[in-house]
Structure formats: structure tokens, C-alpha cells
C-alpha positions in Angstrom: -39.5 18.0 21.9 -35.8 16.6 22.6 -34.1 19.3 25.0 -30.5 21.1 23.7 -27.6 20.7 25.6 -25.1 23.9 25.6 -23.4 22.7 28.7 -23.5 19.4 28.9 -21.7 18.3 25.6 -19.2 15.4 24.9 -16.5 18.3 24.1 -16.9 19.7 27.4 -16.9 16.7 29.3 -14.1 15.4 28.1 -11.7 18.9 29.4 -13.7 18.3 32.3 -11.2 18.3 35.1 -11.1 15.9 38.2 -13.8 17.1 41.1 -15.4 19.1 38.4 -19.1 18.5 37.6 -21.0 20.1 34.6 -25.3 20.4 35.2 -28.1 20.6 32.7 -31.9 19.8 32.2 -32.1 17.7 35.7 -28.5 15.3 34.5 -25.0 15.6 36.2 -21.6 15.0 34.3 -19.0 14.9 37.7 -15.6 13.8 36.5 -14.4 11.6 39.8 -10.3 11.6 41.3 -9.7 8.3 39.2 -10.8 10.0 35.8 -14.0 8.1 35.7 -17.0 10.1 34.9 -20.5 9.3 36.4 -23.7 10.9 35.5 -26.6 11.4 37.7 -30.1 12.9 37.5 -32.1 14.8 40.0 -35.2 15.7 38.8 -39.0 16.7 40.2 -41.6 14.2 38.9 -45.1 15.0 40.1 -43.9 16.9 43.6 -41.3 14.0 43.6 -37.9 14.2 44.2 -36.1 11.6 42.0 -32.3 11.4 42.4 -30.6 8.6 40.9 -27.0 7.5 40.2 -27.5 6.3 36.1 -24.0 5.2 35.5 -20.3 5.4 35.0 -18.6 6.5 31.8 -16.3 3.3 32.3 -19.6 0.7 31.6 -20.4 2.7 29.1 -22.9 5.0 30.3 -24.2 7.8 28.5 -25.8 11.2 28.4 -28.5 10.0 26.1 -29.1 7.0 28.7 -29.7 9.8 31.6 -32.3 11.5 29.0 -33.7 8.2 28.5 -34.6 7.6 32.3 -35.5 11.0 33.0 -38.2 10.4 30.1 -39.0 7.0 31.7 -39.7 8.1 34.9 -42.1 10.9 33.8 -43.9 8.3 31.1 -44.5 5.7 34.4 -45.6 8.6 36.3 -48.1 9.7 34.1 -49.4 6.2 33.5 -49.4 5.5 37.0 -52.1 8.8 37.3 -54.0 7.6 33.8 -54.7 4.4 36.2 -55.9 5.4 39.1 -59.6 6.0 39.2 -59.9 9.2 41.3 -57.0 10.8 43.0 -53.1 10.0 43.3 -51.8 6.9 43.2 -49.4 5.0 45.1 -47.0 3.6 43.8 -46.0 0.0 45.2 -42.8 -0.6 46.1 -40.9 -3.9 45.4 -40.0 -4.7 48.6 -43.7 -4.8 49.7 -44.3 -6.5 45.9 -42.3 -9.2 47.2 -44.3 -9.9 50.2 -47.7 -10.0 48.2 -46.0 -12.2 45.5 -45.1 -14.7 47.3 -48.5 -14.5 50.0 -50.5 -14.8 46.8 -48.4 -17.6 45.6 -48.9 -19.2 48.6 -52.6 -18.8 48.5 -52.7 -20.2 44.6 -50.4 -23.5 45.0 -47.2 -22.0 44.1 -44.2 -23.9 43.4 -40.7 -23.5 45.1 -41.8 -20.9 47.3 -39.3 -21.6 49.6 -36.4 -20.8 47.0 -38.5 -17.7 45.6 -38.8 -16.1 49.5 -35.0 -16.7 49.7 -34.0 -14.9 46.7 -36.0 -12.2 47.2 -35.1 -11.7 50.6 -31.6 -12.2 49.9 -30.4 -10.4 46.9 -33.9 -9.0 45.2 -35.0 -6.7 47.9 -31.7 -5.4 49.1 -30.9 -4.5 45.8 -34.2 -3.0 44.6 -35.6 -1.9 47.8 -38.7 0.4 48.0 -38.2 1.3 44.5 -42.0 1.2 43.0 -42.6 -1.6 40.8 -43.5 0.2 37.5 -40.2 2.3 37.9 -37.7 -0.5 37.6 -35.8 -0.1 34.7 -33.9 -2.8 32.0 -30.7 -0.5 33.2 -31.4 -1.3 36.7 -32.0 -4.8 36.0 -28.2 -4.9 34.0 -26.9 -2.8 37.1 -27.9 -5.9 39.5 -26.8 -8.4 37.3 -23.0 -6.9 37.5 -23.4 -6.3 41.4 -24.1 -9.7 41.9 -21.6 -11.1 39.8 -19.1 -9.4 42.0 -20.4 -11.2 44.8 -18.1 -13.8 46.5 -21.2 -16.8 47.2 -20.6 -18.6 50.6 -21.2 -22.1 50.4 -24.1 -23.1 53.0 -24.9 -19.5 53.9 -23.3 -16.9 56.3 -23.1 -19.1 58.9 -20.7 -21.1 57.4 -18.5 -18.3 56.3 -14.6 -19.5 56.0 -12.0 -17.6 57.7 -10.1 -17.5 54.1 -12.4 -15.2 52.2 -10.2 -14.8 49.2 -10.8 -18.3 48.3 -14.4 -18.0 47.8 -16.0 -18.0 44.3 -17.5 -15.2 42.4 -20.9 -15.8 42.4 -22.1 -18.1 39.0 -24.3 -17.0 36.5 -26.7 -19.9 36.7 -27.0 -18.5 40.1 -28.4 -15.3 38.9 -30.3 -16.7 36.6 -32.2 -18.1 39.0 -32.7 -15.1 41.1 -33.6 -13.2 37.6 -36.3 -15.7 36.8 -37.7 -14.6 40.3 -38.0 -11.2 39.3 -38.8 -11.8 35.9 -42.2 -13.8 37.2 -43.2 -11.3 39.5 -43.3 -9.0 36.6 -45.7 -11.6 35.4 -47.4 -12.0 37.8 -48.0 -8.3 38.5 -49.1 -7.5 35.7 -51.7 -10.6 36.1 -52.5 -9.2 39.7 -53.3 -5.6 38.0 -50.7 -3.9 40.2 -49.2 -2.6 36.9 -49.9 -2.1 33.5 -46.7 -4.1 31.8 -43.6 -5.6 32.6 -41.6 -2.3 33.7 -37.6 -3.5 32.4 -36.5 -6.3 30.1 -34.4 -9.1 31.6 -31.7 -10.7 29.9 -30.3 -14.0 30.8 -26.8 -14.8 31.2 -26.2 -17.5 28.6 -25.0 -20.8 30.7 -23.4 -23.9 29.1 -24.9 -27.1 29.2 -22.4 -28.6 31.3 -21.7 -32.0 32.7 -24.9 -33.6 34.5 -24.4 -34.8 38.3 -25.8 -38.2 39.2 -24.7 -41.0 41.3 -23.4 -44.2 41.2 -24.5 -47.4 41.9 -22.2 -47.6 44.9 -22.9 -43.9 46.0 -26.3 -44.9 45.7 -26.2 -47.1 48.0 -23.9 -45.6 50.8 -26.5 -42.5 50.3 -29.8 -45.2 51.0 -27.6 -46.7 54.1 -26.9 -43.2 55.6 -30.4 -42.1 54.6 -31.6 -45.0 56.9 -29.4 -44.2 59.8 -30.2 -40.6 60.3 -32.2 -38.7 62.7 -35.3 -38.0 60.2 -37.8 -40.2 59.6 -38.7 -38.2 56.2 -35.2 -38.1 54.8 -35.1 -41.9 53.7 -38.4 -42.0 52.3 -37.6 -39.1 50.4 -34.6 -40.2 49.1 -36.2 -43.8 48.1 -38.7 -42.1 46.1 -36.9 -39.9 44.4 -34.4 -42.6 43.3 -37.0 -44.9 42.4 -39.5 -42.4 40.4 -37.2 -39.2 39.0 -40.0 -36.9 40.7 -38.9 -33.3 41.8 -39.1 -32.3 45.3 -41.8 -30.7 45.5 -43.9 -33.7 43.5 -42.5 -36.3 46.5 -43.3 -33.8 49.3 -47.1 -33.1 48.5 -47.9 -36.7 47.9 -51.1 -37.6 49.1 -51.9 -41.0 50.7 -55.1 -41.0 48.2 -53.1 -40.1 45.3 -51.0 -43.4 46.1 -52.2 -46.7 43.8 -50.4 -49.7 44.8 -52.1 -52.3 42.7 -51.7 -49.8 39.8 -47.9 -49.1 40.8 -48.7 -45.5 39.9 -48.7 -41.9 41.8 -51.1 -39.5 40.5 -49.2 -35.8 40.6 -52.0 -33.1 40.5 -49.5 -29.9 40.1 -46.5 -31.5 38.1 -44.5 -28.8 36.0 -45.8 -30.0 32.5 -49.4 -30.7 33.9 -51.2 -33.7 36.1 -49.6 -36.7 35.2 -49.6 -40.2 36.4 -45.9 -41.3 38.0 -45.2 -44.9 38.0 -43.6 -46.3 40.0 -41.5 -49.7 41.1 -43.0 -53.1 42.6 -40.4 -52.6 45.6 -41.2 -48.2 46.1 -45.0 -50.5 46.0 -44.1 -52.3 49.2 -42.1 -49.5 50.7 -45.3 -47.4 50.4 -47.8 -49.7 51.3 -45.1 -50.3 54.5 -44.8 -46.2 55.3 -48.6 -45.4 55.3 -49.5 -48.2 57.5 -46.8 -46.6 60.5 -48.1 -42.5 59.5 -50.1 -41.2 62.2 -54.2 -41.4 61.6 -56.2 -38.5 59.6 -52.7 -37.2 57.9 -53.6 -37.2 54.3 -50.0 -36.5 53.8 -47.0 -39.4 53.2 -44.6 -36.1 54.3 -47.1 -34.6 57.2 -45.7 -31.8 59.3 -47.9 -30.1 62.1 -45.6 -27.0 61.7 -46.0 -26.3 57.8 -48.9 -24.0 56.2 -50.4 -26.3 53.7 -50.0 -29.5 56.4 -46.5 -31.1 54.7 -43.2 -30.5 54.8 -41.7 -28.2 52.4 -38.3 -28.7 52.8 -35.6 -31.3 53.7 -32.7 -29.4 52.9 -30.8 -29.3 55.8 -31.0 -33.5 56.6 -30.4 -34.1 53.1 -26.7 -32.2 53.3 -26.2 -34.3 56.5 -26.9 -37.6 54.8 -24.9 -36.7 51.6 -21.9 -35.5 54.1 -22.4 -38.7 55.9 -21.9 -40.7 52.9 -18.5 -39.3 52.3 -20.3 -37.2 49.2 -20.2 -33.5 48.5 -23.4 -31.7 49.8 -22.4 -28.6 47.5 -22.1 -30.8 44.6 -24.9 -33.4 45.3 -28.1 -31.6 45.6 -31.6 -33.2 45.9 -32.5 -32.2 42.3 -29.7 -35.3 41.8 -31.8 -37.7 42.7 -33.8 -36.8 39.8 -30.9 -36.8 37.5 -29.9 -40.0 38.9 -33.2 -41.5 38.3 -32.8 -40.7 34.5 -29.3 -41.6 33.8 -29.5 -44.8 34.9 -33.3 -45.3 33.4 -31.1 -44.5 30.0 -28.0 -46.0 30.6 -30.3 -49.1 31.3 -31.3 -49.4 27.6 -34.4 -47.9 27.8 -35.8 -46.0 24.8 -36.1 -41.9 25.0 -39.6 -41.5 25.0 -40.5 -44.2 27.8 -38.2 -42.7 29.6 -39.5 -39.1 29.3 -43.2 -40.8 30.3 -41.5 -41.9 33.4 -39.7 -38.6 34.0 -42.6 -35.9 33.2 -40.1 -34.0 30.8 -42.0 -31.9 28.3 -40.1 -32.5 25.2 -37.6 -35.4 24.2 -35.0 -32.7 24.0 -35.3 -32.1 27.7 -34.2 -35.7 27.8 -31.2 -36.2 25.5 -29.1 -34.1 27.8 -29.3 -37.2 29.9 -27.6 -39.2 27.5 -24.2 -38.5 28.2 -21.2 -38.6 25.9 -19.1 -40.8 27.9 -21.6 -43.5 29.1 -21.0 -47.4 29.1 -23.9 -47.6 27.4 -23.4 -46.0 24.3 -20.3 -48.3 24.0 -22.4 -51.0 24.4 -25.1 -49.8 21.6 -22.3 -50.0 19.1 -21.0 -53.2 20.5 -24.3 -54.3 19.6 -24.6 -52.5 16.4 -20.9 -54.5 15.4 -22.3 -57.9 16.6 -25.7 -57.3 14.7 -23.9 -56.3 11.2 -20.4 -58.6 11.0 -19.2 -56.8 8.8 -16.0 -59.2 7.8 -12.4 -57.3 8.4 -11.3 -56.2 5.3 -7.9 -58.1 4.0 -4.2 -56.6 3.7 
């Protein structure tokens, strides 16, 4: 049965005066110095003690969303005791979530661990904490979403931090995004996993544009191969030739396996690719680069990116000589990322002429759509097409 407020009623809190506070049924009104009110709830929940800042009046919080967590909160605790075989149960928080997430990734093949750890280490578990799991609500989801996007990023991480702070950039909402899809798969996952009964919030995207695709040039192709060449690690050129040469991701050229390598078949067999196994092919000179690169690998690796220092036996990660090589190539590391060489890969498979759907064999791309986005507006080649369209036709010029 819904409670009745007396008290705690929009008449009353809007006399309210500043430093004032009004309390009923477990929720706070307090109207703050500034004349923004902020409600609050401080409530027992099964000899637990919850006390929680809902909201300001300014974002539009309301009474009825303090009565909606307080009802939340006892629901998850009662289901939370429905589960549990015999006694209480403990609730697991997300900071500890986030540790077994990602060691259970780790033990089923996971991809982009590396970018999962730092997200949640980062931003998720700051934010969220020891908060259990099952108690994490869609408000507190929207609450994280506005904290971040307050956030000035720093390009290349604290290290790197400017002595001008005012001219850094809020953070971007593709950003987010991808820290949200974090979260939103470990919801998955733990519900998979058993460690709760359903996703506990919904998440809601920011909506992004498409925007403008980054890919290289010919030229800075080539001053990127020539730097790639020069520099200090012997995985950074190989990496970068094959990912020029073959669209793969990063993770796809980084687990390659010397057996998984046909070079009279030109073709790379990709076990864990994002749309399924798939066969990559691959060019006749990536053929006699390859054939070239296994020979000089040290004996018993199975791996064309070995690294005695990684878990699973190959490197993971080439961020850091990738940025140096870009930099060295007079290009900027910020803006040329190594999920360009993929893009690059594509572009110019497209801007070559070559139809959609070879090229999506080529890429691994799910659906055609995936691929379009490739075809650019402003590309020589569709100037071309209709060059070819104009020579094909002949349609005569019509007289004056």
C-alpha cells in the first residue's frame, strides 16, 4: 500500500526556506543556500543502513523517484534472500564484480580485455564502488553518465597532463559509450555467471553521429611503413603490414598463430573473429613477408606476436609503439589510432573499385551496411563511377 505524505508535500517544499529540510517515511527534502533542493533517503533494509543522495530538484528529481528507490532497494533485498539457499546472502559488490568479470573473461577467450580492465578501473569502479551488483539502479547509471560528461579527458593519460587545463575537452560521448557497454556486458555476463537474477538498471546510450571516417593516405601510408621499419620494436612493423594489408582488428593480428598461417592458400584462418571463425585472405607480398617473419621467430613459439611476459603467450598490446611510430611520421597519435589501419584497409579496398560484398568478405563485416559507411561522400572514386557512367551512355548535349 503507497505511503501518505503529510509533511513532505510539493506545497510545503516549495515555502521551504534555505537550510531547511522537511523528513518523512525514510526521504529528505533539504532546500540548499543556492535554492536548489536535494532529496535523500535513509532507510533500514534488512538490519542495513541505506543512505543515499537520490537527486537534485534542478535535474529533475522527484519525491516519487526517492519512493521509487526506497521500493527498489527492499524488492533486491528480498530477492537477494529468495536466492540464497540457506541463510543470508551476500551481496557482491561491483568493485569485486569487476575483478571476477574480467578473470573469467580471461579464462573464456575474452576480447579487448585490456580496454575492458581500463574502463573499469578508471571510471566504473570509482564511480560505482562496493555498491552490490543487484542494487545498481537505471538512476545511478543516468547519474554516471552526467558525471562523466563533465569530465575534462586528458589526452594520453595523467601523465601527460597539460599545464593549461582549461583547454582540455569535455569528455565525448562515444567515450562513454564505450565505458557503458562495459558495464552493460557485465550485466550480461552476471546474469550468465548466476551472480544475479537480471540485469539490475537499464542503460541508455548517448546517440553519436556517424561522423567522418579516419584513414590514411597513400603517402601517409607509406611514411607510417618507413617509421614502422625504423623503430625500436620488432612487432610494431609487422603489425602495421598486416593490418594494412588484410583490414584485421587488433586483436585478430596479435593472436595469429604460425599454424593458422596458409601461404600457398594466401589465407589466415581467424578462430575468434567478431562475426565468427572466418578465413582472412591475404596479399601475395603480406605471403612473402610472412613466410620471411616465421622463418627469424624463435623455435616452439606458436605465436607470429610471442611475448614471454603475456598470460596467454602473445602480446596483447602495442599501443604505446604504435603512438611513437604515428608521431614519428609527423601524424596525429590522438587522431590515428590502430583501429585506422582497419579503416584504411577498407577505404582504399573501395575506393579501388571493388564491389561491396567482396569487400565485406575480405573485411569480416557482418552486414553490407557495416560497409557502406566506408564509402565516403567525397571520394575520387565515386567521381570516377559517374565518369564512367557518362562515357558508357553518351548521351549527346542537347542543342540551344
Amino acid at each position: 500500500m503507497a505511503k501518505t505524505f503529510s509533511k513532505l508535500t510539493r506545497p510545503n517544499m516549495r515555502k521551504l526556506s534555505a537550510g531547511k529540510s522537511i523528513l518523512e517515511h525514510g526521504i529528505t527534502f533539504e532546500r540548499k543556500a543556492d535554492g536548489d533542493g536535494v532529496f535523500t533517503v535513509n532507510v533500514m533494509v534488512d538490519g542495513q543502513r541505506i543512505h543515499r543522495v537520490v537527486g537534485r530538484e534542478s535535474d529533475g528529481t522527484t519525491r516519487t523517484q526517492a519512493e521509487e528507490f526506497i521500493q527498489k532497494v527492499r524488492r533486491d533485498s528480498k530477492d537477494d534472500r529468495l536466492c540464497l539457499p540457506k541463510g543470508r546472502k551476500i551481496a557482491l559488490g561491483f568493485r569485486e564484480a569487476g575483478d571476477k568479470y574480467i578473470q573469467k573473461l580471461e579464462e573464456e577467450g575474452g576480447k579487448d580485455l585490456a580496454a575492458k580492465h581500463r574502463r573499469l578501473r578508471q571510471h566504473l569502479v570509482p564511480f560505482f564502488g562496493d555498491t552490490p551488483l543487484s542494487k545498481i539502479s537505471s538512476f545511478d547509471v543516468e547519474r554516471y553518465k552526467k558525471v562523466r560528461a563533465q569530465t575534462k579527458a586528458i589526452p594520453g593519460g595523467k601523465k601527460n597532463r597539460p599545464k593549461d587545463e582549461a583547454a582540455l575537452k569535455l569528455t565525448g560521448k562515444g567515450t562513454i559509450n564505450r565505458e557503458l557497454a562495459v558495464l552493460s556486458h557485465l550485466f550480461n555476463k552476471a546474469v550468465e555467471w548466476g551472480w544475479i537474477q537480471a540485469r539490475p538498471a537499464i542503460i541508455r546510450r548517448f546517440p553519436e553521429p556517424p561522423g567522418r571516417i579516419t584513414y590514411l593516405t597513400v603517402e601517409q601510408v607509406n611514411a607510417l611503413v618507413e617509421c614502422a621499419e625504423q623503430d625500436q620494436s620488432p612487432q610494431i612493423y609487422p603489425f602495421i603490414v598486416i593490418g594494412l594489408e588484410t583490414a584485421m582488428r587488433k586483436m585478430e593480428i596479435l593472436s595469429i598463430r604460425k599454424e593458422h598461417v596458409d601461404l600457398e592458400r594466401r589465407m589466415i584462418y581467424v578462430p575468434r573473429a567478431k562475426a565468427g571463425s572466418r578465413e582472412q585472405p591475404i596479399t601475395q607480398h603480406l605471403a612473402e613477408f610472412l613466410k620471411s617473419h616465421m622463418e627469424m621467430l624463435p623455435d616452439g613459439t606458436p605465436w607470429l606476436f610471442p611475448s614471454v611476459s603475456a598470460k596467454g603467450g602473445h602480446a596483447t598490446d602495442v599501443r604505446k609503439a604504435f603512438r611513437r611510430v604515428v608521431s614519428a611520421a609527423g601524424l596525429n597519435p590522438d587522431e590515428v589510432v590502430r583501429h585506422t589501419l582497419r579503416h584504411t584497409a577498407i577505404t582504399h579496398l573501395i575506393q579501388a573499385g571493388v564491389d561491396l560484398p567482396t569487400v565485406k568478405r575480405i573485411s569480416g563485416h557482418k552486414t553490407l551496411i557495416m560497409v557502406e559507411r566506408y564509402a565516403h561522400q567525397n571520394g575520387e572514386h565515386i567521381q570516377t563511377a559517374m565518369d564512367k557512367l557518362e562515357g558508357r551512355l553518351q548521351i549527346a548535349k542537347g542543342g540551344g
